[in-house]
C-alpha positions as CSV (number, residue, x, y, z in Angstrom):
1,X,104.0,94.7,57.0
2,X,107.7,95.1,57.2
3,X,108.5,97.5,60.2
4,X,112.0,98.2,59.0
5,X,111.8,101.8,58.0
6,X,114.4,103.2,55.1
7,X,116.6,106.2,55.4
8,X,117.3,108.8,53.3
9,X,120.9,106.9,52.7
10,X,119.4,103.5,52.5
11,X,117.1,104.9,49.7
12,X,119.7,106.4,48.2
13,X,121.6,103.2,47.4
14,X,118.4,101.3,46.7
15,X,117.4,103.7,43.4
16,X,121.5,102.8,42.0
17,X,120.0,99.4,41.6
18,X,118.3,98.7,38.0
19,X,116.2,96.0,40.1
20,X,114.0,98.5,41.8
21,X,111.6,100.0,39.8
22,X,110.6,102.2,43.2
23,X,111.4,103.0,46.7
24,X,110.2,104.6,49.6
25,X,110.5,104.9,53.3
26,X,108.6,101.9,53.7
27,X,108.7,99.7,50.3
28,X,110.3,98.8,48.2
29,X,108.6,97.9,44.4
30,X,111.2,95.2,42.2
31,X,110.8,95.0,38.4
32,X,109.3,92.4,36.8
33,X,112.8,91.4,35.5
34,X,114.0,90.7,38.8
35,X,111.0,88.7,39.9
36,X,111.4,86.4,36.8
37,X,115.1,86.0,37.8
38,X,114.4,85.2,41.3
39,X,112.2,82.3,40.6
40,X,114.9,80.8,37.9
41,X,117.6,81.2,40.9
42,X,115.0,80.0,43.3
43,X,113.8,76.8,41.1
44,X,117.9,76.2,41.1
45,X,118.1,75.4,44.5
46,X,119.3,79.1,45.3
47,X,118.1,80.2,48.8
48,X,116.2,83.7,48.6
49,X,119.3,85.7,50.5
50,X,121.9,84.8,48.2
51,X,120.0,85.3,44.9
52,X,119.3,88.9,46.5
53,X,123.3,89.8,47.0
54,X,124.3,88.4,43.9
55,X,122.1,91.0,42.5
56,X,123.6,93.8,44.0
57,X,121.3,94.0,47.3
58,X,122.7,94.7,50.7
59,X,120.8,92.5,53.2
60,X,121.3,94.9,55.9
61,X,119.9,97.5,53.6
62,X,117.0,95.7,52.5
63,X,116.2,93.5,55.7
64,X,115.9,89.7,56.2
65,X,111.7,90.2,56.5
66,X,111.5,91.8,53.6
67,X,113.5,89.2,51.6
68,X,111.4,86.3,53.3
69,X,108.1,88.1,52.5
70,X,109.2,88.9,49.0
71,X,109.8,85.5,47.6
72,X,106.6,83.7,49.9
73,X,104.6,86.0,48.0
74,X,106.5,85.5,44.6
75,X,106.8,81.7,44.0
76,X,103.1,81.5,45.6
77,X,102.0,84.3,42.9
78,X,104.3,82.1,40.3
79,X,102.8,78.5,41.1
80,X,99.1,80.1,41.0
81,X,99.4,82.2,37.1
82,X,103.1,81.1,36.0
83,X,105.1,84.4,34.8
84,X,101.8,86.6,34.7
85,X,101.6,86.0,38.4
86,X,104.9,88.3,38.2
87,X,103.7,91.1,36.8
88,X,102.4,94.8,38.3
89,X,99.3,95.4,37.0
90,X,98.7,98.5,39.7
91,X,98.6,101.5,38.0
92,X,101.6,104.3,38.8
93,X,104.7,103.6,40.2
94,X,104.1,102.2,44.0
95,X,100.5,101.4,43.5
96,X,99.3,103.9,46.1
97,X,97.0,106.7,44.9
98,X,98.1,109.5,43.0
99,X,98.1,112.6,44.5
100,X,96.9,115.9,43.0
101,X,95.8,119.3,44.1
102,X,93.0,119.4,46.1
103,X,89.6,122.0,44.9
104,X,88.7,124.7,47.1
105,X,85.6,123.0,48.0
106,X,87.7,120.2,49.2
107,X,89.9,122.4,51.0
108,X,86.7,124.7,52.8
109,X,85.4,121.5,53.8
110,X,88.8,120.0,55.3
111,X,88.9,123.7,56.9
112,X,85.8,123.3,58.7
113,X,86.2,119.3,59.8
114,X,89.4,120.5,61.4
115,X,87.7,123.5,63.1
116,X,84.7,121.6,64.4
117,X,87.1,119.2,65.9
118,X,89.4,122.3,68.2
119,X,86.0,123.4,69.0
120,X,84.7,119.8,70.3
121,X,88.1,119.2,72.0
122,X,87.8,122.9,73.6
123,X,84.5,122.5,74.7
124,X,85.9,119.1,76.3
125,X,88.7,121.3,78.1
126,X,85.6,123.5,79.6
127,X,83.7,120.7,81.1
128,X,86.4,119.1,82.4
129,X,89.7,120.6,82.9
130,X,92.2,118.2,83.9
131,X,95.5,120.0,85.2
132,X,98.5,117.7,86.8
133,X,99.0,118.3,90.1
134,X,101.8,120.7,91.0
135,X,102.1,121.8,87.2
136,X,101.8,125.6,86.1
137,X,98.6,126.8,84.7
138,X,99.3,126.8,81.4
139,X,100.2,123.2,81.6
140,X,97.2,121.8,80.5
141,X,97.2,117.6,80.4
142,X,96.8,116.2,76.5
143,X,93.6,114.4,75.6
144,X,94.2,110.5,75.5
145,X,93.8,108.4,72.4
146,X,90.5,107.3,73.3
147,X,89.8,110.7,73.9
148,X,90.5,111.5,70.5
149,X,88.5,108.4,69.3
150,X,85.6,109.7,71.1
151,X,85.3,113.4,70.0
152,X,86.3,112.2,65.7
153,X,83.4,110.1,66.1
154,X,81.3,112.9,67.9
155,X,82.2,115.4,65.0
156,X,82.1,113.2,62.3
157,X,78.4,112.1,63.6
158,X,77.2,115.8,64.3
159,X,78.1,117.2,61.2
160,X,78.3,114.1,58.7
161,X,81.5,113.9,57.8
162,X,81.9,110.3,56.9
163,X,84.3,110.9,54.2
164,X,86.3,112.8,57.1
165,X,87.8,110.0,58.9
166,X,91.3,110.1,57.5
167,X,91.6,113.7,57.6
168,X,90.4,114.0,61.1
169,X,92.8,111.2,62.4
170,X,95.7,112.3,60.8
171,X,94.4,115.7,62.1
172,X,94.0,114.7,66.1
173,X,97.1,112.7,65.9
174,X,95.7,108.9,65.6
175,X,95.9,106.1,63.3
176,X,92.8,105.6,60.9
177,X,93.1,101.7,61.7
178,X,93.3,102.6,65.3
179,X,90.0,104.6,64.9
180,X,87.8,101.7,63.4
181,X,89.0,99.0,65.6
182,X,88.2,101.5,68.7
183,X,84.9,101.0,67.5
184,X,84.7,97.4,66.6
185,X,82.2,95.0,68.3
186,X,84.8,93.2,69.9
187,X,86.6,95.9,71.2
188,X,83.8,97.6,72.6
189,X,82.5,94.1,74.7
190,X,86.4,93.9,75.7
191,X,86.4,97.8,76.9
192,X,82.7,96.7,78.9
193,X,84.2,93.7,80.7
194,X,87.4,95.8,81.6
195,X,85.3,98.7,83.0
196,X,82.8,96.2,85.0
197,X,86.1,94.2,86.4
198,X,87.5,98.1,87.2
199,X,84.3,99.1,88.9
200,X,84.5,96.0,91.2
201,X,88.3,96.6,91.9
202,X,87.2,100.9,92.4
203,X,84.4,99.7,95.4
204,X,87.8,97.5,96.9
205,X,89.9,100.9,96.4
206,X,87.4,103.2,98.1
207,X,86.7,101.1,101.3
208,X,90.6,101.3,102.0
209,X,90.7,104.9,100.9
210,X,87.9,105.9,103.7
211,X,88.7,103.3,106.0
212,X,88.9,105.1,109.4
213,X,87.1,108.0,107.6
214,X,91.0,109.4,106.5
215,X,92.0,109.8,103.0
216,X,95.2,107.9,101.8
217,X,97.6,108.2,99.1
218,X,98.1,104.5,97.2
219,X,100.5,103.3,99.4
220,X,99.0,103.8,102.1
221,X,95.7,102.4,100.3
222,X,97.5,99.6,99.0
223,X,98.7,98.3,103.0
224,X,94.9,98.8,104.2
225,X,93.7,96.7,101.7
226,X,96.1,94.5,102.9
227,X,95.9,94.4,106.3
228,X,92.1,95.3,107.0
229,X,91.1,93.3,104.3
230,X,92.7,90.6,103.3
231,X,93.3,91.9,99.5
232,X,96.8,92.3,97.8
233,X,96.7,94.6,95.0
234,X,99.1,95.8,92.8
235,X,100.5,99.5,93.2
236,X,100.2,100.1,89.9
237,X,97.1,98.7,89.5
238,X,95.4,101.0,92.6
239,X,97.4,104.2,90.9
240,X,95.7,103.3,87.6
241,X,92.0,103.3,89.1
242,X,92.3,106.3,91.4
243,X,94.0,108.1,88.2
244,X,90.8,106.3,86.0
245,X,87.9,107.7,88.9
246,X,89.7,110.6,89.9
247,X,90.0,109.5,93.4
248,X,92.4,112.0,94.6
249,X,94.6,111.8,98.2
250,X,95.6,114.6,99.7
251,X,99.0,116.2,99.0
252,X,101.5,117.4,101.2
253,X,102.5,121.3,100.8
254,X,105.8,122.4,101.9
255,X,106.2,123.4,105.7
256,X,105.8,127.6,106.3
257,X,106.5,126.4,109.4
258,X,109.2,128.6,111.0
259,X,111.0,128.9,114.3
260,X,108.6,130.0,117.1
261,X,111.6,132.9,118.3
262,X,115.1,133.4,118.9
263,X,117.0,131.7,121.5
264,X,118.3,134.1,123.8
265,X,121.8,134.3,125.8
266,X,120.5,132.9,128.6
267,X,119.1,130.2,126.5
268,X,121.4,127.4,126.2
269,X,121.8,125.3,122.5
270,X,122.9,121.6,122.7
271,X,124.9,119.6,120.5
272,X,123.4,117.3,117.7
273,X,124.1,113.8,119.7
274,X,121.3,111.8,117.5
275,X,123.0,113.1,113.9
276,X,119.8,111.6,112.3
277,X,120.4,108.2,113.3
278,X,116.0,107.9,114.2
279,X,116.1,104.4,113.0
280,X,117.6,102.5,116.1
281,X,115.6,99.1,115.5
282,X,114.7,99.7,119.4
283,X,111.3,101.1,121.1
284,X,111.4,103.9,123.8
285,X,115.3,105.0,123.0
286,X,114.8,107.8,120.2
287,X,112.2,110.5,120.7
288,X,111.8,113.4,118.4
289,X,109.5,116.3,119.2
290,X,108.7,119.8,117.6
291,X,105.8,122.5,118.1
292,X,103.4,123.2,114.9
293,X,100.8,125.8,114.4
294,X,97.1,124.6,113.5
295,X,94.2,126.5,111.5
296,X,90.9,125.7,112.5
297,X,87.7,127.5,113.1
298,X,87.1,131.2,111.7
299,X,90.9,132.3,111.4
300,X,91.6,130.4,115.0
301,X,95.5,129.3,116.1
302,X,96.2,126.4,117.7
303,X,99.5,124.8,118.6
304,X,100.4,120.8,118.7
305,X,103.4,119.4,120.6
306,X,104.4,115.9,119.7
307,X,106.7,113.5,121.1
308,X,107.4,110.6,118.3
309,X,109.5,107.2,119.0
310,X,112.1,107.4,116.0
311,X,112.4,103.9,115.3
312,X,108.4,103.2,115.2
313,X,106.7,106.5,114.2
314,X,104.3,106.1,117.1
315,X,103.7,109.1,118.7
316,X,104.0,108.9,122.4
317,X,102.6,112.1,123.6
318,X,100.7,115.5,122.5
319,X,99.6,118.4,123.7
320,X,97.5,121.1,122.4
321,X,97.0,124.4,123.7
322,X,95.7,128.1,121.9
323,X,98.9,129.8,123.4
324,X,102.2,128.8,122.5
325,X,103.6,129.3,126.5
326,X,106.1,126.8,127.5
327,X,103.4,125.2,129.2
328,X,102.8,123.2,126.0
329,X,106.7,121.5,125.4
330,X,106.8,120.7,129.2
331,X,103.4,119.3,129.9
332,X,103.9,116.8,126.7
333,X,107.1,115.4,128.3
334,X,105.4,115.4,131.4
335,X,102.9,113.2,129.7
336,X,105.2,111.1,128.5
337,X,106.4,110.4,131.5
338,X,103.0,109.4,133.2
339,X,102.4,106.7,131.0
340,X,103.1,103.8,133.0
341,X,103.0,101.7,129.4
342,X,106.1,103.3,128.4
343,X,109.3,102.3,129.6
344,X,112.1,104.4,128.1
345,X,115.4,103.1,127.8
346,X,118.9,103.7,129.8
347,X,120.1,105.7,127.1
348,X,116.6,107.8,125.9
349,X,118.0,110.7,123.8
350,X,115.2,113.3,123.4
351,X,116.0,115.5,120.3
352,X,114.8,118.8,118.8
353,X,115.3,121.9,116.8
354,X,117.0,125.0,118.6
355,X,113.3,126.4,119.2
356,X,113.3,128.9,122.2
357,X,111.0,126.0,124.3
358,X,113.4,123.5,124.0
359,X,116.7,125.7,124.6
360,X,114.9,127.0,127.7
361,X,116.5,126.4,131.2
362,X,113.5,125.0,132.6
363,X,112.7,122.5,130.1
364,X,116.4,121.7,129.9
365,X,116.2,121.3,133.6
366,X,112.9,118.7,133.3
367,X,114.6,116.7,130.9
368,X,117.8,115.7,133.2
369,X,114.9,115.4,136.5
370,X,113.6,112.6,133.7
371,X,117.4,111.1,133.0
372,X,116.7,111.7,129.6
373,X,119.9,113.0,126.7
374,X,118.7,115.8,125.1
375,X,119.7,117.0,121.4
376,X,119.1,119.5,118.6
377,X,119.5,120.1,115.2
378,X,121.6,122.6,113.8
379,X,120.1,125.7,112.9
380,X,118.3,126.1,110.5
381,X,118.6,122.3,109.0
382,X,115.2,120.5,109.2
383,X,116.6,117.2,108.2
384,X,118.1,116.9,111.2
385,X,114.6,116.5,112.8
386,X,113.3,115.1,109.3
387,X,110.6,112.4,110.5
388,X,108.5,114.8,113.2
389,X,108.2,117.3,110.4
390,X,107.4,114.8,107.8
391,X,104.4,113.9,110.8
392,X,103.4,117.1,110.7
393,X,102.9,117.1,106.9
394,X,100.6,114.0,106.8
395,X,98.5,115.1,110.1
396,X,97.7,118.8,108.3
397,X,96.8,116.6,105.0
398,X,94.8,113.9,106.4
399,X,93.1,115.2,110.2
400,X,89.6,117.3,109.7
401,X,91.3,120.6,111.1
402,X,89.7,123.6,109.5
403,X,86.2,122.5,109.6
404,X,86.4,122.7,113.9
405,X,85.1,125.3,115.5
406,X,86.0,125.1,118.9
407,X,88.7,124.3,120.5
408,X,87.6,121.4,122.1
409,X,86.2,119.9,119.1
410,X,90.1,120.4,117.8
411,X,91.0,118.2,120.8
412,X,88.5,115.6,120.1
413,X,89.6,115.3,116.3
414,X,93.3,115.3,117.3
415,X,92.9,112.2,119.8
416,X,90.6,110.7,117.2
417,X,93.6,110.7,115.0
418,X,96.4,109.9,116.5
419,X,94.8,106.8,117.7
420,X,93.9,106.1,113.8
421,X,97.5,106.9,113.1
422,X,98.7,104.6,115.9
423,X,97.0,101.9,115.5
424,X,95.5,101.9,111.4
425,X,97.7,103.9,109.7
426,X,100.4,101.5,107.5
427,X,103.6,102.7,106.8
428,X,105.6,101.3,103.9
429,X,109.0,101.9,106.0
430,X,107.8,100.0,108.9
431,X,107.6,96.9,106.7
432,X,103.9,97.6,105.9
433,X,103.1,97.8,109.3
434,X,101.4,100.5,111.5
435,X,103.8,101.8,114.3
436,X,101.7,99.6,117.2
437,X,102.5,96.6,115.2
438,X,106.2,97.4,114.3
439,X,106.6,98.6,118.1
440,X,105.6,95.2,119.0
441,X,107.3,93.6,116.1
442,X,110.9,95.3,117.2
443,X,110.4,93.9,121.0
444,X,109.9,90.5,120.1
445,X,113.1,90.1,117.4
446,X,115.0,92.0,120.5
């Protein structure tokens, strides 16, 4: 079948010629003249294009395919019968079925195919409602095509509408064609195999998406498979099975984080010396650090100080505490500075927003005592500190927070993490590496 489809012009100019006995959108039916004239031209050593222009066809018009298929199928209809192998004998004009005005039984009982199937596809909608992420309510996802395959069999089966098949697929949105080979023996053992082959490749998916007993996102799922296991797996291929099993990662929500307090006059505001350049290809030089708020328990408050290396992600150094005192910024740099493993460079820069801990004599004070460059954001711009709140975001979507219900047991859960995060967590800007490994990797290309 020609998939050349005619405009309105095209068939326009098609009906001026007294060759064509009909024409629609997509054929085109010659008279019996023209057929007989072909073959004459044809049996002259005429090739099939010419004979058409010289007859008052545009090629363009008509298309190259339809030329080629129309004389294969004459001169094969001429050799079989002669010139009664050139004839119509389908009754009407185009051979299709005449249409006529349909009885009001026929209509009740297209009425009622097409209601059973809204109230199949609702009832479908109950069960199951399937709403994209992010999207507002009313934003309902559409049924698939195989979706629709499935409930036109379903209603054609429960209420016997075999005679129904056309209607309902032209009714749901499908081709009929596409309906019976759904359903064809070969397409059902092809649909079995795939499903067995996605089942096996599901298993695979799931190990990587609870390895370490954290949920990940398909990045993230598709490096763990990678370097825990040994398997390489397409991205698209690990989106398609989670979308297929409804094996959902958690999603970030955007930051109600705000400033803990005003700085006050006595409170001293630095420049911004790093101007987001965290990516230094060097360990130990750029450390970012901020103060977030934590939910756990029956309505209890936490707070978490970080200290994060900006070229490796890794964090260096937390604190957590149920009072946000200054106590919590200082005692994670002085952690940082206990570890005998890390050796911070000449020119450490220590940067952070213009919170009231960090603008605060004191800790101002402990970070020269450390020979440590200190510098902040401008207010009120979170990009400037963009990778320790992007931290933040993944810890509060992936660490078991809420279900704690002491503090200590938010301790333990918090260390249990950031080792995971240290040490197993890949990250697809670290060139699939975790921040251990691309701390390492960074020290021996220096």
């Amino acid at each position: 079948m020609n998939k050349k489809l005619l405009t309105d012009k095209e068939i326009k100019i098609l009906k001026t010629n007294p060759y064509v006995k009909e024409v629609s959108t997509k054929a085109i039916t010659y008279t019996e003249e023209f057929k007989r004239l072909f073959i004459e031209e044809y049996e002259k050593g005429k090739l099939p294009r010419a004979i058409f222009e010289e007859c008052g066809f545009d090629i363009e018009v008509v298309g190259m395919d339809r030329v080629r298929n129309s004389s294969t199928r004459w001169r094969r209809a001429y050799d079989k019968e002669g010139s009664l192998g050139l004839r119509d004998t389908r009754t009407g004009r185009s051979g299709r079925p005449r249409s006529r005005e349909l009885s009001v039984e026929e209509k009740v009982l297209r009425l009622e195919a097409e209601n059973n199937l809204l109230k199949a596809e609702n009832e479908l909608f109950k069960k199951d409602t399937i709403r994209r992420e992010g999207a507002k309510e009313e934003e309902e996802v559409r049924l698939s095509t195989d979706q629709k395959f499935m409930l036109i069999r379903f209603v054609i089966e429960k209420y016997n509408l075999k005679n129904m098949v056309s209607y309902l697929c032209t009714t749901a949105g499908v081709s009929r064609s596409g309906y019976y080979n759904y359903f064809s023996e070969k397409a059902v053992v092809r649909r079995k195999q795939n499903d067995e082959k996605d089942e096996s490749l599901r298993d695979m998916i799931l190990k990587a998406f609870h390895f370490k007993n954290r949920k990940k996102g398909a990045r993230q799922i598709k490096m763990t498979l990678a370097g825990q296991f040994q398997v390489v797996y397409n991205l698209k291929k690990i989106r398609r099975i989670m979308n297929k099993y409804n094996i959902i990662c958690p999603i970030r929500r955007a930051n109600p984080y705000r400033k803990i307090m005003k700085a006050t006059q006595e409170h001293k505001v630095v420049p911004n010396l790093l101007n987001r350049q965290f990516k230094q290809a060097m360990p130990y030089k750029v450390l970012l650090t901020d103060i977030t708020y934590l939910f756990f328990g029956n309505g209890k408050k936490a707070y978490l100080s970080t200290i994060k290396d900006g070229s490796t992600n890794e964090i260096l150094a937390y604190q957590v505490s149920d009072q946000i005192t200054l106590d919590i910024a200082t005692d994670t740099l002085k952690k940082l500075k206990k570890n005998r493993k890390i050796k911070l460079e000449k020119e450490a820069l220590i940067h952070s927003d213009q919170g009231s801990h960090y603008t605060s004599p004191i800790y101002q004070k402990l970070v020269k005592k450390y020979k440590i460059e200190q510098s902040m954001s401008r207010r009120g711009n979170c990009w400037d500190n963009a990778p320790q709140e992007s931290f933040f975001g993944h810890f509060k979507d992936e660490a078991y927070i809420k279900p704690c219900e002491t503090l200590d047991e938010l301790k333990k859960e918090i260390k249990n993490y950031m080792r995971y995060y240290n040490n197993y967590r890949y990250q697809w800007d670290l060139n699939k590496m975790t921040p251990v490994q691309y701390r390492d990797h960074l020290i021996k290309t220096a």
